[in-house]
N, C-alpha and C positions, 0 to 999 in steps of 0.2 A: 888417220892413224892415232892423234894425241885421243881419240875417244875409245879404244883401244887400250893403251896405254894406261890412262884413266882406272877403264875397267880392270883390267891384271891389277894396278897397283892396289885399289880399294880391297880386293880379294884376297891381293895376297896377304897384307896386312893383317884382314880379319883371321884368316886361313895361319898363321901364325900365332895370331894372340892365341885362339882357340888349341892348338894344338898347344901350347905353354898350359893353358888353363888342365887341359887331358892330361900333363904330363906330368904337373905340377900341384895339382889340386884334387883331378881325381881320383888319380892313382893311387896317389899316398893313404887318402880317406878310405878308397876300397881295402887295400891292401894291407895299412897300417892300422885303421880305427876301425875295421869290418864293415863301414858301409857303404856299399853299392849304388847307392840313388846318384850323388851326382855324377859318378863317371856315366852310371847309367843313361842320364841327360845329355852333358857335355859328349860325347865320345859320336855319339850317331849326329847331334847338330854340326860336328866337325867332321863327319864322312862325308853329308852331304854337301857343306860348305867344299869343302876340297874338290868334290867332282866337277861343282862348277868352276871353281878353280881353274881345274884342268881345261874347260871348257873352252874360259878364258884365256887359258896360257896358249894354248892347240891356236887358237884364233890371232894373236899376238905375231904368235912364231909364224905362223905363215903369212902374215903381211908382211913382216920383217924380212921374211927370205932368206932365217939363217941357217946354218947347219944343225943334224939332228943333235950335236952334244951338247946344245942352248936348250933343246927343248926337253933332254934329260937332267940338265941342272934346274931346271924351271918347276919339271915335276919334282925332282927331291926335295925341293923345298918347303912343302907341305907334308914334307914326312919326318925330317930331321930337328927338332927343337933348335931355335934360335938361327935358322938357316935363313927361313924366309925371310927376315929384315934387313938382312946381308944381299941375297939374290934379289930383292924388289931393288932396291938401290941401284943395284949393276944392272940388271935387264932395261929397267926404267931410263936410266942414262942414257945405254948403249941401241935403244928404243927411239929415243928421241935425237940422237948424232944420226942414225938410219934414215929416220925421216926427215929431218933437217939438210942432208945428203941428197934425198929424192931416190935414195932405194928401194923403194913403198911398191908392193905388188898394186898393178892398177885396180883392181876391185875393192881396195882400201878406203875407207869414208874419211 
């Protein structure tokens, strides 16, 4: 499971800064200074970061075994600015007390 784990954290990290970068950087530039190029860039390199994301998260949560409203905080995380470094931290903990516990679905590596 810590490879798991691993996985979600490195994501969600990324999956955060990029959305700060979208929300922070491109926006402003589109919106404020007229040009479109980098949200143009940034915005879809962060859609597709996210889905794997999710992919990641989806795969977490059901080794873990928790209930669906860990796996609705997991995904808004990648949508809300400055969430995901808050929810990596708690998932990630509450990830590793699970498996340190031996509550790990057995198809877990």
């Amino acid at each position: 499971m810590e490879a798991a784990i691993n996985r979600y954290r490195i994501l969600a990290l990324i999956v955060g800064v990029m959305l700060l970068l979208v929300v922070f950087v491109g926006m402003p530039i589109r919106y404020i200074g007229g040009n479109g190029t980098p949200s143009a860039i940034i915005s879809p390199i962060h859609g597709a970061l996210y889905i794997v994301y999710l992919a990641l998260a989806y795969d977490l949560w059901r080794k873990a075994g928790w209930p669906l409203q860990k796996m609705v905080v997991m995904v808004s995380a990648g949508l809300i600015p400055f969430l995901a470094f808050f929810v990596e931290r708690k998932i990630v903990a509450e990830a590793r007390e699970t498996a340190a516990r031996g509550n790990v679905k057995a198809d877990s590596a």
